[in-house]
C-alpha positions in Angstrom: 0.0 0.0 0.0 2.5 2.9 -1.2 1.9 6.0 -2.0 2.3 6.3 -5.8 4.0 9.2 -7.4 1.1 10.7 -9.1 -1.1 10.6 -5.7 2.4 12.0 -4.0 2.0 14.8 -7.2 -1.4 15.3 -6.3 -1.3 15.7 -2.5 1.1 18.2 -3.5 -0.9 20.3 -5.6 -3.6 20.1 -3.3 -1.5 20.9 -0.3 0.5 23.9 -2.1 -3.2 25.0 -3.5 -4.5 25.4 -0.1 -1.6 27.3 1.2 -1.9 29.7 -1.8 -5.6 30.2 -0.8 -4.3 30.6 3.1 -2.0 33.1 1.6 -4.8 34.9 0.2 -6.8 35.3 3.2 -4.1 36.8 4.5 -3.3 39.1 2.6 -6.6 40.3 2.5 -6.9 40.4 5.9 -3.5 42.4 6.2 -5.0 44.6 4.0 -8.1 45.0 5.6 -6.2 46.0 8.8 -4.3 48.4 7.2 -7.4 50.3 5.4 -8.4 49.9 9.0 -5.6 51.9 11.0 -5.4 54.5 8.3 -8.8 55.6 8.8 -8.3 55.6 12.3 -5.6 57.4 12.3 -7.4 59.8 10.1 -10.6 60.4 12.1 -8.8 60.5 15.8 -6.2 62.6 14.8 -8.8 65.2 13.1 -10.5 64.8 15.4 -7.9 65.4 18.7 -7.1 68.3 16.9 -10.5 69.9 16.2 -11.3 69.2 20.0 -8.2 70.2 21.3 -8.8 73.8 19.5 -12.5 74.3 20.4 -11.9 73.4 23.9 -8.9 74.8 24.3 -9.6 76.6 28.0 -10.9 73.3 29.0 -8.2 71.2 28.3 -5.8 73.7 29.5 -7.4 74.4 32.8 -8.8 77.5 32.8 -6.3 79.2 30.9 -6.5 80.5 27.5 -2.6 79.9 26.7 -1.3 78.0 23.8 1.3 75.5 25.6 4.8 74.5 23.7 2.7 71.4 24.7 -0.6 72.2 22.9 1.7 73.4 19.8 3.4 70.7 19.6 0.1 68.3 19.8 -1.5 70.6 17.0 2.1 69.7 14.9 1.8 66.3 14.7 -2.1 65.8 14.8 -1.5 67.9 11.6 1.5 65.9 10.0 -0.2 62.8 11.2 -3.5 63.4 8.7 -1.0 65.1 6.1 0.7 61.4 5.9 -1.8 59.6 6.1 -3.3 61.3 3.2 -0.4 61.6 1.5 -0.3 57.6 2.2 -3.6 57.4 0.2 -2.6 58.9 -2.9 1.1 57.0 -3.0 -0.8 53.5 -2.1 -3.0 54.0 -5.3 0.2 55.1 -7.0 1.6 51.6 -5.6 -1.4 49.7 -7.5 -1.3 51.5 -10.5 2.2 50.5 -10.8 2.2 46.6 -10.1 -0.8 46.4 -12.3 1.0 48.3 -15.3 3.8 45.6 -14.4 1.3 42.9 -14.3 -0.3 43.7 -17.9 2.8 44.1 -19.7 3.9 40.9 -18.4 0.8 39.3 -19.3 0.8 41.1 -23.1 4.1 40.2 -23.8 4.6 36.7 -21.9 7.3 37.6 -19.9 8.1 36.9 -15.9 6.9 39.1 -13.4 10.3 40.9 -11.8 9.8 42.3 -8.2 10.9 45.3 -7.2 11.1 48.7 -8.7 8.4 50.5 -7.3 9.4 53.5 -4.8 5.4 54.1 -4.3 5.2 50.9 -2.3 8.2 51.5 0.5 7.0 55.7 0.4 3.9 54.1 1.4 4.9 51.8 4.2 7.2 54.8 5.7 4.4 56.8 5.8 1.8 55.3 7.4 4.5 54.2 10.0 5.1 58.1 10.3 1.6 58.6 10.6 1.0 56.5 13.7 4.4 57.6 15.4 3.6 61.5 14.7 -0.4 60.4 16.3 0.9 58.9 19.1 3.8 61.7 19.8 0.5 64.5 19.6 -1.8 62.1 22.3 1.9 62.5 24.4 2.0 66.3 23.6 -2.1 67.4 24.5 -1.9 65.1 27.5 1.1 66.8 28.7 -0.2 70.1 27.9 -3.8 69.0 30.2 -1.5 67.9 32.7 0.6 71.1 32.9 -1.9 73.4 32.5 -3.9 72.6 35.6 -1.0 72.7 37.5 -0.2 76.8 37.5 -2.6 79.2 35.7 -1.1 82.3 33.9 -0.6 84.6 36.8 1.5 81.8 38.3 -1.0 80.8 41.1 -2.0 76.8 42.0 -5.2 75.8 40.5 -7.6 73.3 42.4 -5.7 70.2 40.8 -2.5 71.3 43.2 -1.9 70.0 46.6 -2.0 72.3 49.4 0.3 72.0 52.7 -1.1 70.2 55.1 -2.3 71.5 58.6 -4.9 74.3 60.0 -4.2 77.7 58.4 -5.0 80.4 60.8 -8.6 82.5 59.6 -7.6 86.2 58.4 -7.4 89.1 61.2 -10.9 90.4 61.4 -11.0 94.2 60.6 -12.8 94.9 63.8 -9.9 93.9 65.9 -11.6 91.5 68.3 
């Protein structure tokens, strides 16, 4: 009862045919994933920004003063959306480009070559400059909440400061009893 050569060929192709449709799957899902951080990063970033300017006195405690903090927040949320939409247009770029390689292999029956395309490594580095630049402007508007309810303006603590312990004596009264 041995395994003949053409069942050995065929439990190949069937095995190899199933990794290929594996393979598949994930690179959908991959891309799926991707389609899915991009947009997040898209919509929180605008987002953070948007609120971060309409509530500015909120976040900052009281006080209407632009932080190096807040800047800094408003930077990034900014070059965060700029990347990722930049990301969009290079990405489609990408495509266009291994499909133009993919027809003129198939017109002219020659083998697909790899490599070549600066669209698809401009892409990767900026989606990965898009998260990094989001998660450096979450660092920068939650340093700039912090720091802002410490001391107001005038220099004075705010509520969110802790006080010395121990009774403080009540003021003089003005009639002197």
């Amino acid at each position: 009862m041995g395994v003949t050569k053409q069942q050995d060929d065929q439990l190949s192709e069937a095995y190899f045919e199933h990794l290929l449709k594996h393979r598949a799957a994930m690179v959908e899902l991959r891309s799926d994933q991707l389609t899915t951080l991009d947009k997040s990063i898209l919509s929180v970033s605008s987002g953070a920004l948007g609120i971060s300017i309409v509530f500015m006195e909120k976040i900052g405690g009281g006080s209407a003063g632009v932080s190096g903090y807040l800047l800094a927040s408003w930077i990034c949320f900014g070059a965060a959306i700029s990347a990722n939409i930049t990301s969009y247009f290079t990405g489609a770029e990408d495509a266009q480009r291994e499909m133009d390689k993919l027809d003129r292999c198939v017109i002219h029956s020659t083998a697909y070559e790899s490599g070549g395309n600066p669209f698809r490594g401009l892409t990767q580095t900026l989606n990965v400059v898009a998260l990094v630049l989001f998660i450096l402007g979450v660092i920068s508007l939650a340093l700039h909440a912090y720091t802002s309810t410490r001391t107001v303006p005038n220099g004075t603590t705010t509520n969110s400061q802790l006080r010395p312990e121990g009774n403080s004596k009540p003021p003089a009264s003005a009639s002197g009893s």
